[in-house]
N, CA, C and O atoms as CSV, one atom per row, in Angstrom:
chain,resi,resn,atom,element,x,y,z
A,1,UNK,N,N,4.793,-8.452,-5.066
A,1,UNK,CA,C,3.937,-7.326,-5.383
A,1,UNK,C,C,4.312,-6.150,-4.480
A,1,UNK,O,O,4.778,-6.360,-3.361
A,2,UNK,N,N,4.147,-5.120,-4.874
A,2,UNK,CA,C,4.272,-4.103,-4.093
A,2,UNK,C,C,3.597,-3.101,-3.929
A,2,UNK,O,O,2.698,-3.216,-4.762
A,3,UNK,N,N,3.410,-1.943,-3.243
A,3,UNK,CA,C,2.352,-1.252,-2.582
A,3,UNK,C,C,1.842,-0.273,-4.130
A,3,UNK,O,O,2.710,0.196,-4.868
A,4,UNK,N,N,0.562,-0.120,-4.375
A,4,UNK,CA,C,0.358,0.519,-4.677
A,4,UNK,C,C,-1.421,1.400,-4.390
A,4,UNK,O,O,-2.383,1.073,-3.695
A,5,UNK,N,N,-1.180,2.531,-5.270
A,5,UNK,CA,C,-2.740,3.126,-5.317
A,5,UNK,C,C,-2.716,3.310,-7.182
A,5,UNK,O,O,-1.784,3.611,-7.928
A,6,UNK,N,N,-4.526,2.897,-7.551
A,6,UNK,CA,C,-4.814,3.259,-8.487
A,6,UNK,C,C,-6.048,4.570,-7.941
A,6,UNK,O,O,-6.665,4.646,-6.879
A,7,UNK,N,N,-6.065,5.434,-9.088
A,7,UNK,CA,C,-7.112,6.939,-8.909
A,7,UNK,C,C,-7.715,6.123,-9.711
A,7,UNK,O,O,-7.328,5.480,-10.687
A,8,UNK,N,N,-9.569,6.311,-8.728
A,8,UNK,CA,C,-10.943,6.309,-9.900
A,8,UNK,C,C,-10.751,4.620,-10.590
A,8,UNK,O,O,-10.910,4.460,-11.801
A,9,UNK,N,N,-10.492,3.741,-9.913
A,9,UNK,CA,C,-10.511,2.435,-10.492
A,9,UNK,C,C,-12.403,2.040,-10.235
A,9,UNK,O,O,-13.041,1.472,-11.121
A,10,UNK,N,N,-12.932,2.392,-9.124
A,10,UNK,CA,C,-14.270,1.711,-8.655
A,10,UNK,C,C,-15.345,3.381,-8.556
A,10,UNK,O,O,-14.764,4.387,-8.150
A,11,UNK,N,N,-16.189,3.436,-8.781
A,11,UNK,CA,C,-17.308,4.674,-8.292
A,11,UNK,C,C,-17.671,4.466,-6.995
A,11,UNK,O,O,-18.250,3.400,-6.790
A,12,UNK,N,N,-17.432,5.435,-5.738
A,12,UNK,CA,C,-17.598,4.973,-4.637
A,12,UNK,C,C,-18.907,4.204,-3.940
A,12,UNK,O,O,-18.709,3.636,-2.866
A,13,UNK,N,N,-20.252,4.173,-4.537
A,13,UNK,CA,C,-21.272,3.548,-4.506
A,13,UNK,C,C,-21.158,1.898,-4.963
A,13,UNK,O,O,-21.751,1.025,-4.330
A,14,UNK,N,N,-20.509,1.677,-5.876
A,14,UNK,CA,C,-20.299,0.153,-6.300
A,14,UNK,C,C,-19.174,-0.386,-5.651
A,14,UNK,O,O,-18.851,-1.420,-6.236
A,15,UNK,N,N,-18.250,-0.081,-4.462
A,15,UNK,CA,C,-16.997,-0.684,-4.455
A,15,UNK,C,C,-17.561,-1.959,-3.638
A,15,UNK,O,O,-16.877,-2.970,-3.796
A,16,UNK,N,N,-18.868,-2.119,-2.654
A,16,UNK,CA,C,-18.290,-3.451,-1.845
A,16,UNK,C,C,-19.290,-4.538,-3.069
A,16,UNK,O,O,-19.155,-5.739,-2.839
A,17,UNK,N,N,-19.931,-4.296,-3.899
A,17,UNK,CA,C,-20.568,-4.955,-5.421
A,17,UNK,C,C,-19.216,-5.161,-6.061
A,17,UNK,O,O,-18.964,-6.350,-6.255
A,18,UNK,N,N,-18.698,-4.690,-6.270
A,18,UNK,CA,C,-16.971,-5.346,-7.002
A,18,UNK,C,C,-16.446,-5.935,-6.115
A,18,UNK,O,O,-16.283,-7.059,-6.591
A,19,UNK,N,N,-15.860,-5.938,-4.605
A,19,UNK,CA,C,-15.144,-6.816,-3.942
A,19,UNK,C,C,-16.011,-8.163,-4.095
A,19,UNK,O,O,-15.558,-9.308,-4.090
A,20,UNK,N,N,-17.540,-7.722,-4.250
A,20,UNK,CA,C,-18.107,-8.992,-3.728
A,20,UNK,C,C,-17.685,-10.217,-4.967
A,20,UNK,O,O,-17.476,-11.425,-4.861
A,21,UNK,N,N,-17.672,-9.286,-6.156
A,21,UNK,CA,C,-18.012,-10.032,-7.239
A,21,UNK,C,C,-15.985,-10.947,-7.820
A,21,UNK,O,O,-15.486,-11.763,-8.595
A,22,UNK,N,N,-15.641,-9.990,-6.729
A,22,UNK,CA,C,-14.244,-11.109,-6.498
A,22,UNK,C,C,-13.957,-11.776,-5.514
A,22,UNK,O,O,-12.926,-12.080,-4.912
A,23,UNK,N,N,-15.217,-12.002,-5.413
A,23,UNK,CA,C,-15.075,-13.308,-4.018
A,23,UNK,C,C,-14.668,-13.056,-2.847
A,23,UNK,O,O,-14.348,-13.931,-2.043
A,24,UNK,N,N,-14.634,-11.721,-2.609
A,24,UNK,CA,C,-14.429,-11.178,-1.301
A,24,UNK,C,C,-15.442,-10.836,-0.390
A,24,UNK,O,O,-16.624,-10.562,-0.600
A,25,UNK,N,N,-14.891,-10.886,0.504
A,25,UNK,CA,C,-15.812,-10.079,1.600
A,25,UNK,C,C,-15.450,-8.727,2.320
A,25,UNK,O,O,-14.651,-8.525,3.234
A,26,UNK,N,N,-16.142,-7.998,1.748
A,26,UNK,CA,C,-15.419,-6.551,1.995
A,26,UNK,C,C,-16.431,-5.681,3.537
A,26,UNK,O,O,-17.538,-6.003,3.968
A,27,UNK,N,N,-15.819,-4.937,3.854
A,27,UNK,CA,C,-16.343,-4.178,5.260
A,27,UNK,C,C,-16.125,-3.060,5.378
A,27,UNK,O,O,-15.025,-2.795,4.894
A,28,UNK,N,N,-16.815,-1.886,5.952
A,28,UNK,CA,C,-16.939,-0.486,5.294
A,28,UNK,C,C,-16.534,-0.082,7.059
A,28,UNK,O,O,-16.731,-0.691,8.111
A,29,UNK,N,N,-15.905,1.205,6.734
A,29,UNK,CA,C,-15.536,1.905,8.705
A,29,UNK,C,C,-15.009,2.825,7.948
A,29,UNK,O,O,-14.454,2.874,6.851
A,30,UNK,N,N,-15.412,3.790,9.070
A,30,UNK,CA,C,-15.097,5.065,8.873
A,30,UNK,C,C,-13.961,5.748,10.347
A,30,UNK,O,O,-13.967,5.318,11.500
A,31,UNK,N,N,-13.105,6.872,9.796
A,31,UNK,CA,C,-12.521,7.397,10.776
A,31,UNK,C,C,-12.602,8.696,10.866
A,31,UNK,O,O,-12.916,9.162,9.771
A,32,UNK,N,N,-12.378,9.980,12.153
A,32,UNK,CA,C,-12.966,10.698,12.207
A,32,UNK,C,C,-11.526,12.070,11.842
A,32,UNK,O,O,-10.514,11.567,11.355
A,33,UNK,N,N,-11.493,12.983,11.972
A,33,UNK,CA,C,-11.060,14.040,11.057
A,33,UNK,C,C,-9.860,14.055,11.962
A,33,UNK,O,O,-9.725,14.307,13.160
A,34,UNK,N,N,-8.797,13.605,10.730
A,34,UNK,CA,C,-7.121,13.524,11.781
A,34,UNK,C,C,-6.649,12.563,12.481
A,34,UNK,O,O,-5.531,12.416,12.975
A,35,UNK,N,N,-7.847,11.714,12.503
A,35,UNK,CA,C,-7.703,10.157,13.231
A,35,UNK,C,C,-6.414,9.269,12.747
A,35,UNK,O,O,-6.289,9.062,11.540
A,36,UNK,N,N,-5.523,8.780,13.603
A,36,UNK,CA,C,-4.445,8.109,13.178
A,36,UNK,C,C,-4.475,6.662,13.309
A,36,UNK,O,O,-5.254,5.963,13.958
A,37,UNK,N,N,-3.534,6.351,12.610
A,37,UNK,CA,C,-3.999,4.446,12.681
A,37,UNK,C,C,-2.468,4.301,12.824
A,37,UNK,O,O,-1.736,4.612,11.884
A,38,UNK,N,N,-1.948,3.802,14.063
A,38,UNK,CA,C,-0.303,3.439,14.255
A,38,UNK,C,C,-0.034,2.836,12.777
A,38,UNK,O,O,-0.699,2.666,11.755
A,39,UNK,N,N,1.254,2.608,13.192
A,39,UNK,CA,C,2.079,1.233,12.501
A,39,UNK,C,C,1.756,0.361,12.375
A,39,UNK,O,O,0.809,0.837,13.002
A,40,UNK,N,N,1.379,-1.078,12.088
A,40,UNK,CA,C,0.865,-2.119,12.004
A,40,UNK,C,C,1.132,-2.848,10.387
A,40,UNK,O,O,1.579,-2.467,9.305
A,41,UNK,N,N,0.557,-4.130,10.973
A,41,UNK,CA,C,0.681,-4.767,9.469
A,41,UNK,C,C,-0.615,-5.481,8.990
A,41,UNK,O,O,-1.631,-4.849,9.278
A,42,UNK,N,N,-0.767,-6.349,8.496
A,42,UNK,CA,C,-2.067,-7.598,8.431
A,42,UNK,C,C,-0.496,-8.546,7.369
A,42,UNK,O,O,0.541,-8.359,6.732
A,43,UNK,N,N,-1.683,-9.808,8.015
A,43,UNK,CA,C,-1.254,-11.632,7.662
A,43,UNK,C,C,-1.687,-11.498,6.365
A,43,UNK,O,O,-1.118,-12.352,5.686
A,44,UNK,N,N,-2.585,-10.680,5.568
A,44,UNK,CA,C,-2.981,-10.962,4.365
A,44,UNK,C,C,-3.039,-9.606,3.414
A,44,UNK,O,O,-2.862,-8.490,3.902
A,45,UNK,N,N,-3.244,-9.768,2.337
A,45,UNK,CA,C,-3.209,-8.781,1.384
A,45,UNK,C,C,-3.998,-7.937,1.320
A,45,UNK,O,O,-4.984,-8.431,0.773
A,46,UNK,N,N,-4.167,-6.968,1.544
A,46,UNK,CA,C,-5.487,-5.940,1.750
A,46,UNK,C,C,-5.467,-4.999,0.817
A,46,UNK,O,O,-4.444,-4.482,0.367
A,47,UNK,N,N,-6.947,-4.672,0.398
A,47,UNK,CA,C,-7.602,-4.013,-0.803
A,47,UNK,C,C,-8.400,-3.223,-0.321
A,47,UNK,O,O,-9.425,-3.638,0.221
A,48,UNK,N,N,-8.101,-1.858,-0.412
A,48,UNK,CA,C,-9.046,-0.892,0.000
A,48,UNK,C,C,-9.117,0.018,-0.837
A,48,UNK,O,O,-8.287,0.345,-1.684
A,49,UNK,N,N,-10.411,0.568,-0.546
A,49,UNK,CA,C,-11.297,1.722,-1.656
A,49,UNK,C,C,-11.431,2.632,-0.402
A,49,UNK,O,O,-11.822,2.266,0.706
A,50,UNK,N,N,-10.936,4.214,-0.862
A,50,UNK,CA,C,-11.727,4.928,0.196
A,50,UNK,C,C,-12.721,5.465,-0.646
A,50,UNK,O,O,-12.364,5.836,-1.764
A,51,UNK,N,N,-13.816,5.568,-0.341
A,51,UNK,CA,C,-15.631,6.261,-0.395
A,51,UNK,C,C,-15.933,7.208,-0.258
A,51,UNK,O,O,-16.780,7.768,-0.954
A,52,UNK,N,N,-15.171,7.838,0.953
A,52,UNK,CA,C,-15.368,9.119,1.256
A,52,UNK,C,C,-14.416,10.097,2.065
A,52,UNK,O,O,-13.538,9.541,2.726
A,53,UNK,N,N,-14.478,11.583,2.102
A,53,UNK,CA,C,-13.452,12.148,2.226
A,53,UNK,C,C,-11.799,11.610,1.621
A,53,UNK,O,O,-11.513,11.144,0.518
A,54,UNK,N,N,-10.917,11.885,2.799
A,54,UNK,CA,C,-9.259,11.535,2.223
A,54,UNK,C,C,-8.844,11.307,3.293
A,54,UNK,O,O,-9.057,11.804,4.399
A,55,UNK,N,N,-7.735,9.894,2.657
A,55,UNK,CA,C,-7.097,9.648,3.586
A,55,UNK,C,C,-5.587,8.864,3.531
A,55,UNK,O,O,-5.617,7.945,2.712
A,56,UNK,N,N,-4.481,8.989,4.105
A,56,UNK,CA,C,-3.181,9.194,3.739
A,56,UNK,C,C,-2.536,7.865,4.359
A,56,UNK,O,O,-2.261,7.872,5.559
A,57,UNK,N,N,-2.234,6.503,3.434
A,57,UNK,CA,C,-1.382,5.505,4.414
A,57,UNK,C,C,0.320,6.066,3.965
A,57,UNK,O,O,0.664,6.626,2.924
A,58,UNK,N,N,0.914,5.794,4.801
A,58,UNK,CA,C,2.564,6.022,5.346
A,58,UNK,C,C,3.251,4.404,4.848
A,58,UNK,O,O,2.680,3.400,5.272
A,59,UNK,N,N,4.133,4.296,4.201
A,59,UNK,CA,C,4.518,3.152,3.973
A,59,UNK,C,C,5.922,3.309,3.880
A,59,UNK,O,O,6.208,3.915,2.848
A,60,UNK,N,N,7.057,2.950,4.664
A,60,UNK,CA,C,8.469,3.209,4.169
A,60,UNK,C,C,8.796,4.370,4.056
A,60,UNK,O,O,9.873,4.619,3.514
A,61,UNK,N,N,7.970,5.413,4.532
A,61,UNK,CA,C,8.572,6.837,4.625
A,61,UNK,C,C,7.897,7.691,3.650
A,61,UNK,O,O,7.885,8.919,3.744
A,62,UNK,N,N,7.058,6.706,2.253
A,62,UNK,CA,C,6.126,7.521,1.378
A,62,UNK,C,C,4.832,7.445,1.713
A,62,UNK,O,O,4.386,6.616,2.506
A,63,UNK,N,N,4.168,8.306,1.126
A,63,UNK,CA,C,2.823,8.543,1.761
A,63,UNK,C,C,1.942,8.436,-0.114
A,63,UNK,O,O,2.166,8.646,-1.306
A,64,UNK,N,N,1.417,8.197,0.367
A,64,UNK,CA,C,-0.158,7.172,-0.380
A,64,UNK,C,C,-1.233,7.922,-0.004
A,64,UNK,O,O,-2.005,7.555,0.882
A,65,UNK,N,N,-1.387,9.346,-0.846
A,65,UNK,CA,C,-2.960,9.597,-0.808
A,65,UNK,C,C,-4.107,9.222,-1.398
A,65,UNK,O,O,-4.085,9.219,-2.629
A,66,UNK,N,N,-5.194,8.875,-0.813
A,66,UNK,CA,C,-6.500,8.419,-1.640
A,66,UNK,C,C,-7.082,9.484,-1.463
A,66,UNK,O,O,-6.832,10.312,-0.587
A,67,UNK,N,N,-8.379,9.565,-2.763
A,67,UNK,CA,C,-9.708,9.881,-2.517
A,67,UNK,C,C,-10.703,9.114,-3.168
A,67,UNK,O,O,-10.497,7.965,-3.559
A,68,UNK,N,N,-11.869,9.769,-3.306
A,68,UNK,CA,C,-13.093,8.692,-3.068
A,68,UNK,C,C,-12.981,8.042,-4.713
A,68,UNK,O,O,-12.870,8.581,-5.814
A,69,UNK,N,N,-13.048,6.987,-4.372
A,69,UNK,CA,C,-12.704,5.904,-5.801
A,69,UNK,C,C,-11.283,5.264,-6.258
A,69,UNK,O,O,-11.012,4.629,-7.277
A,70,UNK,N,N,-10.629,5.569,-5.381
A,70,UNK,CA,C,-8.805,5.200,-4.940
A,70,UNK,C,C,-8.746,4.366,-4.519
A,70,UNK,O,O,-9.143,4.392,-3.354
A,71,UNK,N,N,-8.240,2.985,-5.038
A,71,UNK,CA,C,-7.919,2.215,-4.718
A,71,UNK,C,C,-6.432,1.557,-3.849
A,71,UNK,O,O,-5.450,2.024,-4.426
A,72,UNK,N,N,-6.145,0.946,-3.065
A,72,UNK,CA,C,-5.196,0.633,-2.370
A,72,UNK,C,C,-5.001,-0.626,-2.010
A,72,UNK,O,O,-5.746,-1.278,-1.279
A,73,UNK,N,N,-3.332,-1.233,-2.849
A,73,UNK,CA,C,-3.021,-2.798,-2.930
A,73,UNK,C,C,-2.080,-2.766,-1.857
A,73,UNK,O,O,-1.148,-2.005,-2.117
A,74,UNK,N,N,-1.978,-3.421,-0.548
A,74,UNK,CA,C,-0.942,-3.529,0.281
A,74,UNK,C,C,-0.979,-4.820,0.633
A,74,UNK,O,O,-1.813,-5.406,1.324
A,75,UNK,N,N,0.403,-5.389,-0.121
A,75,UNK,CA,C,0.645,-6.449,0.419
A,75,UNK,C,C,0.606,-6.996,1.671
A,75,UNK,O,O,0.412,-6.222,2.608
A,76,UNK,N,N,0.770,-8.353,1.928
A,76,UNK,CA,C,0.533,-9.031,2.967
A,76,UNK,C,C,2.115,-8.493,4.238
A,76,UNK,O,O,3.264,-8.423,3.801
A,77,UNK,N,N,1.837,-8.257,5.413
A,77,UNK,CA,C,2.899,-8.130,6.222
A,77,UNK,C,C,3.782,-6.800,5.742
A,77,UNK,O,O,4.980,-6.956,5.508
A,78,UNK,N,N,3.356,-5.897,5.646
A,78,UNK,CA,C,3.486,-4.696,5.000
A,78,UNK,C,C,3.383,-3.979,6.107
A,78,UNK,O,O,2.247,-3.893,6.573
A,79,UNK,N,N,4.681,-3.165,6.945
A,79,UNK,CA,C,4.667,-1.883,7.931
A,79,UNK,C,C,3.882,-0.843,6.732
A,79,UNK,O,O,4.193,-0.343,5.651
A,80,UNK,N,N,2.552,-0.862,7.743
A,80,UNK,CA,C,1.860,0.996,7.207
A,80,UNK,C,C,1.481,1.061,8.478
A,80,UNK,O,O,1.410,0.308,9.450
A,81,UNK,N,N,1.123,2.825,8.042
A,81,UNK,CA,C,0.264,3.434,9.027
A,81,UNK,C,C,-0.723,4.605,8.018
A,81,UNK,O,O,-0.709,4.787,6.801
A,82,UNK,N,N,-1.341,5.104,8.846
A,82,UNK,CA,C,-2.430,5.970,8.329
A,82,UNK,C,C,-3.125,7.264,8.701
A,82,UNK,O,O,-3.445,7.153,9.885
A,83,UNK,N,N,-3.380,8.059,8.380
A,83,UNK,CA,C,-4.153,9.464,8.667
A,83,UNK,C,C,-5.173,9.846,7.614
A,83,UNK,O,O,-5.176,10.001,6.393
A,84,UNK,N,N,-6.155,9.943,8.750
A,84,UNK,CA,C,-7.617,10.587,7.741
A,84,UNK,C,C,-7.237,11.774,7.564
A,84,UNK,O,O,-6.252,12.241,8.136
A,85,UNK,N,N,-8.102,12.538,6.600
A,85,UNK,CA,C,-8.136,13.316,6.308
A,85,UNK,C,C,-8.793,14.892,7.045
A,85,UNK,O,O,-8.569,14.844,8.255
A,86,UNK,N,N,-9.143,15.536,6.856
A,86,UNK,CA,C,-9.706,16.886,7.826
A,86,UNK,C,C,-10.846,17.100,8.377
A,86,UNK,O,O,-11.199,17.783,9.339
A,87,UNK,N,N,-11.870,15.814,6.976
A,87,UNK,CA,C,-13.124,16.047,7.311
A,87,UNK,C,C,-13.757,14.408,7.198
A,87,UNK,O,O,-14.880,14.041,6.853
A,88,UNK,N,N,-12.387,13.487,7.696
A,88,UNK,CA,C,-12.379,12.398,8.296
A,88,UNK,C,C,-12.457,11.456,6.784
A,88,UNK,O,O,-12.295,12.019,5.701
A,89,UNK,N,N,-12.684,10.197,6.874
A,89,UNK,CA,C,-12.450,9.045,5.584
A,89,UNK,C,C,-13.522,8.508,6.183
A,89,UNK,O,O,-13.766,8.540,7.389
A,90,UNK,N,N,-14.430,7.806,4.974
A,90,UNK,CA,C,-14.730,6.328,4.887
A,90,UNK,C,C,-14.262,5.257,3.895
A,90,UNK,O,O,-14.093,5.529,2.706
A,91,UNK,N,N,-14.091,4.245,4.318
A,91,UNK,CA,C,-13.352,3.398,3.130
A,91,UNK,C,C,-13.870,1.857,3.627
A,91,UNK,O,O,-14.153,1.397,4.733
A,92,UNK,N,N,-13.852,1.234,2.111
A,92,UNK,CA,C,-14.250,-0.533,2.428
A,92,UNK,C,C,-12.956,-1.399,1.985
A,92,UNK,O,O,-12.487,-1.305,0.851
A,93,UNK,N,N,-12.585,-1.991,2.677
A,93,UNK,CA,C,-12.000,-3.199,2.238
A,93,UNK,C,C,-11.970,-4.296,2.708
A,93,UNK,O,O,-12.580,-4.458,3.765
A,94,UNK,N,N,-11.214,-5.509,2.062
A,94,UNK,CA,C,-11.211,-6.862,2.327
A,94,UNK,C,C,-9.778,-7.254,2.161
A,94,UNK,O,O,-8.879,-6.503,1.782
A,95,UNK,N,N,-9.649,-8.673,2.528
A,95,UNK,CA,C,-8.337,-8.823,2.345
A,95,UNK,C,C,-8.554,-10.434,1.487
A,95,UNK,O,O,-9.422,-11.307,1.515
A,96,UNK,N,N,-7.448,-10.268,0.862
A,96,UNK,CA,C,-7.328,-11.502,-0.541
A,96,UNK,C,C,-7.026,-12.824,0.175
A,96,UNK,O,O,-6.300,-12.789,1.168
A,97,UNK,N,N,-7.458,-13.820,-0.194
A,97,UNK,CA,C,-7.246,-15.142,0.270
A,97,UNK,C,C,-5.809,-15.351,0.998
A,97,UNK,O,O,-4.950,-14.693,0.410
A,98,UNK,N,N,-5.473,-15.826,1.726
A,98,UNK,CA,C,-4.126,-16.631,1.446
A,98,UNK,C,C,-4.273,-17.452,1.350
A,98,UNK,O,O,-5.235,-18.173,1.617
A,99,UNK,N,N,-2.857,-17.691,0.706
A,99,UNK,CA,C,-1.781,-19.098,0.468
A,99,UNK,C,C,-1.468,-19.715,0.973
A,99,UNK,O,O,-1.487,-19.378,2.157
A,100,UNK,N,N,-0.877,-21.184,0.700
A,100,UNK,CA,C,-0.345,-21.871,1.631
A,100,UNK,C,C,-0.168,-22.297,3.051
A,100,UNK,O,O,-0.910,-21.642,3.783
A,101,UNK,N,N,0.382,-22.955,3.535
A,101,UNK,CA,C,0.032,-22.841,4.998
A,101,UNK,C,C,-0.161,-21.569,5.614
A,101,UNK,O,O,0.573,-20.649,5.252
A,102,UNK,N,N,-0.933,-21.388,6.390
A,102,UNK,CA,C,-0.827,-20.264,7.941
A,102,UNK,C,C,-0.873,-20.926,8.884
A,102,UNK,O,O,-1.263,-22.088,8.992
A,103,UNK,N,N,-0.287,-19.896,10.002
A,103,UNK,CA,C,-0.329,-20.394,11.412
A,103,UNK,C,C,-1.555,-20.713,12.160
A,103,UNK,O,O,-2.608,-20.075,12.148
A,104,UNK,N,N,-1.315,-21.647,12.727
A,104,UNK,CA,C,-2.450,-22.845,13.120
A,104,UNK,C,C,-3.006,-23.660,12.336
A,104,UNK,O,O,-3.918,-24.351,12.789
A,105,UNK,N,N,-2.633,-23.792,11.039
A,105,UNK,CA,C,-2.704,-24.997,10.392
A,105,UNK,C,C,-2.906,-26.668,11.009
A,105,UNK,O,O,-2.107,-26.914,11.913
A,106,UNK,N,N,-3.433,-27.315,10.808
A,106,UNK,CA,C,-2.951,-28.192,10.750
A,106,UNK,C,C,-3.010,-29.336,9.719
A,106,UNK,O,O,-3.905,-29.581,8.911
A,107,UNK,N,N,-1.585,-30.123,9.985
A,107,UNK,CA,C,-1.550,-30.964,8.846
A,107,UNK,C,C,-2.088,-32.504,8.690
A,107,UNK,O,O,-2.117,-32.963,9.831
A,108,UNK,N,N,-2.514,-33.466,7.773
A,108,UNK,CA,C,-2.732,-35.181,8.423
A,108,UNK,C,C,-1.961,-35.382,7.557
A,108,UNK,O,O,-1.559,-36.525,7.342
């Protein structure tokens, strides 16, 4: 799979009522106007809605703008980074089950 954004998939009032209703557990944070989020990755697949204001993830050199009802699929172990917007973001997401083993597993 690969990175994408859908526009206007969720109404920003119903998005953590849809994560829920896919078995997720979704979590809402906000950042403040220009706020940067390094480089980084996550172990799992992450699904985010931003809610409010705009805000810009960096992926491979392209940039991924949301606004409120924008959805965002980033695969698991995925270099992004991020910048709010002017008059800052809020956004909810969760991240999708994994698969197969993970680290610290253990096996009998």
């Amino acid at each position: 799979m690969h990175v994408s954004v859908t526009a206007g998939t969720a109404l920003p009032h119903d998005v953590e009522a849809t994560l829920v209703r896919q078995g997720l557990r979704p979590y809402r944070w906000s950042a403040g106007p220009g706020e940067i989020f390094d480089e980084h990755t996550h172990a799992q697949h992450k699904v985010l809605f931003c809610v409010n204001g705009k805000i810009i993830f960096r992926v491979g050199g392209t940039d991924w703008p949301m606004r409120p009802g924008d959805r965002l699929d980033l695969p698991a172990n995925t270099r992004h980074e991020a910048i709010a917007g002017p008059a800052g973001a809020t956004c909810v997401e969760a991240f999708l089950p994994a698969t197969g083993p993970q680290p610290g597993d253990v096996s009998v």
